[in-house]
C-alpha positions as CSV (number, residue, x, y, z in Angstrom):
1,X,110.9,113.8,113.0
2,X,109.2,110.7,113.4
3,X,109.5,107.2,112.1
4,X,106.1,105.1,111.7
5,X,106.1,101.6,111.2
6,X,102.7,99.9,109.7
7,X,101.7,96.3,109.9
8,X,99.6,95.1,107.7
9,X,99.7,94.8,103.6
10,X,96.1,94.2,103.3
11,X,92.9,96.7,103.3
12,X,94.3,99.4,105.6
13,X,97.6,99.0,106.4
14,X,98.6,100.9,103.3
15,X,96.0,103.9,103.1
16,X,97.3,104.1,106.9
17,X,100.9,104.3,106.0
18,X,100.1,106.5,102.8
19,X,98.7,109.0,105.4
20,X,101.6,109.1,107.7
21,X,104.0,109.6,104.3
22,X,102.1,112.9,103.6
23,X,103.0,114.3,107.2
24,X,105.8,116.5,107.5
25,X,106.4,115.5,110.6
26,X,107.3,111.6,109.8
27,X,110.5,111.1,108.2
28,X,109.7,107.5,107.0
29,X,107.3,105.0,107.3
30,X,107.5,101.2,107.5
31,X,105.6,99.2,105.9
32,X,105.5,95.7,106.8
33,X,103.6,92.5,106.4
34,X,101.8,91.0,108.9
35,X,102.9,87.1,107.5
36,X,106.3,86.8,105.5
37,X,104.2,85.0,103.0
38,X,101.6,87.9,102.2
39,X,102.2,88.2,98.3
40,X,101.4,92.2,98.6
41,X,103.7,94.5,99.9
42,X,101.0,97.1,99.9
43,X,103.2,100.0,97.7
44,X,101.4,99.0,94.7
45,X,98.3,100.4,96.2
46,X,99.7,103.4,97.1
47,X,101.3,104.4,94.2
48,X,98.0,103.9,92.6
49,X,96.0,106.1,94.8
50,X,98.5,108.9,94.4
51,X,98.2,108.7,91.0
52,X,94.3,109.3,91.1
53,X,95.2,112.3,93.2
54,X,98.4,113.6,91.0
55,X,95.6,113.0,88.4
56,X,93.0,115.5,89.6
57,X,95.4,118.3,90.3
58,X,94.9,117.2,94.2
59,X,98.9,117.2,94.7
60,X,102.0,117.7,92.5
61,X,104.1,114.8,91.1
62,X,107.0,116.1,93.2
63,X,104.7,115.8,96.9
64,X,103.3,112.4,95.5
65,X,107.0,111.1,94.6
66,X,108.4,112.9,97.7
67,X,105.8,110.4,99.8
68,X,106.6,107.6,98.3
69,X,110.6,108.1,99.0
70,X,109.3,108.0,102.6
71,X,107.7,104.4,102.6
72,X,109.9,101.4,102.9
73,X,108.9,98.0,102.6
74,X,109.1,94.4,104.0
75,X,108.7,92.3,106.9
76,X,108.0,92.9,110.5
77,X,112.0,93.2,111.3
78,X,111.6,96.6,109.6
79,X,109.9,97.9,112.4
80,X,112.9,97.1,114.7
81,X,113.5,101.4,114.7
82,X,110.2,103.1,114.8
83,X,108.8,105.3,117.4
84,X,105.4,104.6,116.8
85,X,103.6,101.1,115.5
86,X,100.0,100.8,114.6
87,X,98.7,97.4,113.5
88,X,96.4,96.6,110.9
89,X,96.3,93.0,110.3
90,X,93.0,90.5,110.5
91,X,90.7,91.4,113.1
92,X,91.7,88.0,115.0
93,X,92.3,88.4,118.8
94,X,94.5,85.4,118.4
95,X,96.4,87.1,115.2
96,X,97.0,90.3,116.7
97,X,98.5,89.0,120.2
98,X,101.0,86.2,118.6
99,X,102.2,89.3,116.4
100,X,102.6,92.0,119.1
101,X,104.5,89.6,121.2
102,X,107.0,89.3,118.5
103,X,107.0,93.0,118.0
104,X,107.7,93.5,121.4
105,X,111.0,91.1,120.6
106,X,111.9,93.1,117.9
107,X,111.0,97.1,118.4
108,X,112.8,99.5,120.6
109,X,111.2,99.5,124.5
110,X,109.9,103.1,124.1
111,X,108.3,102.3,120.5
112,X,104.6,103.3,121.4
113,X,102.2,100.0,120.5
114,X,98.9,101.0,118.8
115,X,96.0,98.3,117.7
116,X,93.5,99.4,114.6
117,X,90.7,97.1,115.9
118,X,87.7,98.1,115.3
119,X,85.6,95.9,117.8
120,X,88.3,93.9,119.5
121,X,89.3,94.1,123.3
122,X,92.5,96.1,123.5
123,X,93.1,94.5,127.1
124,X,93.0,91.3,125.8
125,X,95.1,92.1,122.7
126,X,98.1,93.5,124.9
127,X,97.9,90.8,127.5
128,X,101.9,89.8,128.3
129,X,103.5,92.4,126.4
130,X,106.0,94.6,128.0
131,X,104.8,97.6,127.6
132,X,101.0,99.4,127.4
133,X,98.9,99.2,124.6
134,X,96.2,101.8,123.0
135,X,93.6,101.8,120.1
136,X,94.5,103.7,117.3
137,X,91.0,103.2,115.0
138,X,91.3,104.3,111.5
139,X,88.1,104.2,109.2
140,X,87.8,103.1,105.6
141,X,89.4,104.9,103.4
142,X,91.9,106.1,105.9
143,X,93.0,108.8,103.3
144,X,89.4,110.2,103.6
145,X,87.7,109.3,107.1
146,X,88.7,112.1,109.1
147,X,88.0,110.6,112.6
148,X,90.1,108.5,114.8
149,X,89.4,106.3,117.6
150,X,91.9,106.8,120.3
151,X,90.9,104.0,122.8
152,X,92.6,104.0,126.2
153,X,92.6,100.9,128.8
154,X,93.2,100.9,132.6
155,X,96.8,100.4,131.9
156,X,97.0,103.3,129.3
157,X,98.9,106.1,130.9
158,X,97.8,109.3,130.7
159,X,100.6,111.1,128.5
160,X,100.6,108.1,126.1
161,X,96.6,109.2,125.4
162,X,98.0,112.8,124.7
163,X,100.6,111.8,122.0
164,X,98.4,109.6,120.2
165,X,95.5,112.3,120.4
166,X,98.3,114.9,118.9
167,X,99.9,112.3,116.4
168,X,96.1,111.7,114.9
169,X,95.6,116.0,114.5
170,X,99.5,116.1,113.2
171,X,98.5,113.5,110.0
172,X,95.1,116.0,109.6
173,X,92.4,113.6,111.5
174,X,90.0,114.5,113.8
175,X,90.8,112.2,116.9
176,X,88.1,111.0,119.7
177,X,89.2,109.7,123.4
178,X,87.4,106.5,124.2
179,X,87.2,104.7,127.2
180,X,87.8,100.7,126.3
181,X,83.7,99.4,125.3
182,X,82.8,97.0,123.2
183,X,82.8,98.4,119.6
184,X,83.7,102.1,120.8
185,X,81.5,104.1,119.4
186,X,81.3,104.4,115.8
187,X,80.4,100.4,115.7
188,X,78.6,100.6,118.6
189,X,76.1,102.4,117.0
190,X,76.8,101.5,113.9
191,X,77.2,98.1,113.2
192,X,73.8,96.9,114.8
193,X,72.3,99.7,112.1
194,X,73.6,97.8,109.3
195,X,72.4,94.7,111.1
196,X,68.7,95.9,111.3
197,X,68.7,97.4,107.3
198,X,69.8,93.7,106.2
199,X,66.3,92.5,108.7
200,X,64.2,95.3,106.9
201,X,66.0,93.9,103.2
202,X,65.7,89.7,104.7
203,X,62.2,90.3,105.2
204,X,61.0,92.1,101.7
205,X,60.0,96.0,103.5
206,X,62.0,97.5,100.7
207,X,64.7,97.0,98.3
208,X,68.0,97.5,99.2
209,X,68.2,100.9,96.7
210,X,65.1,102.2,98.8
211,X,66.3,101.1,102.1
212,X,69.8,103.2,101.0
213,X,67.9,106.1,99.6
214,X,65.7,106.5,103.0
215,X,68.3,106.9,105.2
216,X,70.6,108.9,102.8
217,X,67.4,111.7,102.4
218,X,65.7,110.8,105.7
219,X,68.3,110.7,107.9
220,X,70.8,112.6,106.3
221,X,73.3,110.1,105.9
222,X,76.0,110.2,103.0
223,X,76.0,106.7,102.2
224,X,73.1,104.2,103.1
225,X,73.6,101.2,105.1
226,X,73.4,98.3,102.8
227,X,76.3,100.2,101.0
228,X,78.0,100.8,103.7
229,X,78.1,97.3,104.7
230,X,79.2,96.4,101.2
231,X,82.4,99.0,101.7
232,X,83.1,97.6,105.2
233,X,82.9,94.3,103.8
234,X,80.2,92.1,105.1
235,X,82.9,89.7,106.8
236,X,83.7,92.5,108.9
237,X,80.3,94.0,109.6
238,X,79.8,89.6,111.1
239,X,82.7,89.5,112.7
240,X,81.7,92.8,114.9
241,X,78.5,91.5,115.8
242,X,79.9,88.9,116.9
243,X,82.3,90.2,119.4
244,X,80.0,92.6,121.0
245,X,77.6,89.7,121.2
246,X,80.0,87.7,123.1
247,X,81.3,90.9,124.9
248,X,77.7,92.3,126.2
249,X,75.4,88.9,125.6
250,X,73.1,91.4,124.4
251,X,70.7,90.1,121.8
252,X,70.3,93.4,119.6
253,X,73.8,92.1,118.8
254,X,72.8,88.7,117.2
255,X,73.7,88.9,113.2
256,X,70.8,88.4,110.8
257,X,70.7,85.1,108.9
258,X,71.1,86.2,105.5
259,X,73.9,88.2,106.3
260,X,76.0,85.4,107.9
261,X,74.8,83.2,104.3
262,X,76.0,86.2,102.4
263,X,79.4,85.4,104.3
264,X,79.4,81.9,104.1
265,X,78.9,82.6,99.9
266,X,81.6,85.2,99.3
267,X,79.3,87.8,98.5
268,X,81.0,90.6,100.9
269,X,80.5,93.3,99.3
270,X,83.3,96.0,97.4
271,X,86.3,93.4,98.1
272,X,84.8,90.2,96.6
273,X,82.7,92.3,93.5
274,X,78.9,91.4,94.8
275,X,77.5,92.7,98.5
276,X,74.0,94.1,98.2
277,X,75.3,95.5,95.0
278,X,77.7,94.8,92.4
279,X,80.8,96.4,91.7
């Protein structure tokens, strides 16, 4: 039986842990905030999203109570006994390596280290720290999404790529090996999409209901990109470009004006209530 430990209170960290909790393979999960001061412990969430589940008859009250008894809460010192760590906090470089390097302080030496950046440089993110690090890359809703990024650098052994990829089918996900690139490969390909339906929206082609509705019937996609952008969260969708910008120097990269003044104004889409839509 395994013991998880979660950082991160804020948009992923707890659809992440809930996932784990509904593995019978994990006997708890930890889930801890990236900053002592984070208001959220993130169990709020989770209770509420079993309750939409308990609510359409997708699991019992017992499983949904029975999942919660598995997820403890508090601060990164909880993590001090888990056997596998995935972080989740702000996709900051900076962020993420002044928090492993206390992790790798406070966890066991064989705890594996995962990172759930989505554009970042593992490499970079694991420089100084004791032991290996790998990309673990959930997508929003992590309840939901059924792929996940396993990301391997030149210091990733071999067997740690093979737990991670096993781990990821053990919680029910679909997992992909990826050799470290800027933005993988989901973002790779799609971030720069979402970058190019803003252009087509910036310049007045089409609204962004038609934009969404030609790619969801022409292309077959589920969701179109302006909304997908909106459920990413604009901030994110920047932040992306601008990493593989500065990774590549490739201009296809370079983020559209109006989406960096939607930024600059709040309007991110799902999380602040107005994106392309409102919510």
């Amino acid at each position: 039986m395994m013991r998880i430990a979660v950082i991160g209170t804020g948009t992923l960290g707890p659809s992440i842990a809930q996932v784990f909790s509904q593995c019978e393979k994990v006997e708890k999960v930890f889930l801890c905030k990236g900053r002592d001061s984070s208001e959220s412990d993130g169990k709020e969430k989770i209770k509420t999203a079993f309750d939409k589940l308990t609510g359409k008859e997708k699991i019992t009250r017992k499983e949904a109570n029975h999942c919660l008894s598995k997820i403890y809460t508090g601060n990164k010192e909880l993590a001090a006994d888990a056997d596998l760590l995935i972080e989740a906090v702000s996709e900051d470089a900076e962020i993420k390596k002044s928090l492993f390097k206390q992790l790798d302080q406070i966890c066991r030496s064989d705890c594996i280290f995962a990172t759930n950046t989505s554009s970042l440089p593992i490499q970079t993110i694991g420089e100084g720290l004791s032991r290996p690090l790998i990309g673990m890359h959930f997508f929003n809703p992590a309840p939901v999404m059924k792929l996940v990024e396993v990301i391997a650098t030149e210091r990733t052994p071999h067997d740690m790529v093979d737990f991670v990829m096993e781990i990821a089918r053990d919680i029910g996900k679909t997992p992909v090996e990826v050799r470290e690139a800027p933005g993988f490969i989901v973002n790779r390909i799609l971030i720069p999409m979402i970058n190019e339906a803003i252009s087509i929206y910036a310049e007045g082609v089409a609204s962004a209901e038609d934009i969404d509705t030609a790619m969801k019937l022409g292309a077959n996609h589920p969701m179109g990109p302006l909304a997908l952008g909106d459920l990413i969260g604009l901030d994110v969708v920047l932040a992306i470009l601008g990493v593989m910008l500065k990774e590549t120097g490739d201009n296809r990269y370079l983020p559209q004006p109006m989406l960096k003044k939607m930024v600059r104004e709040k309007k991110l889409g799902r999380k602040t209530g107005v994106g392309f839509y409102k919510y």
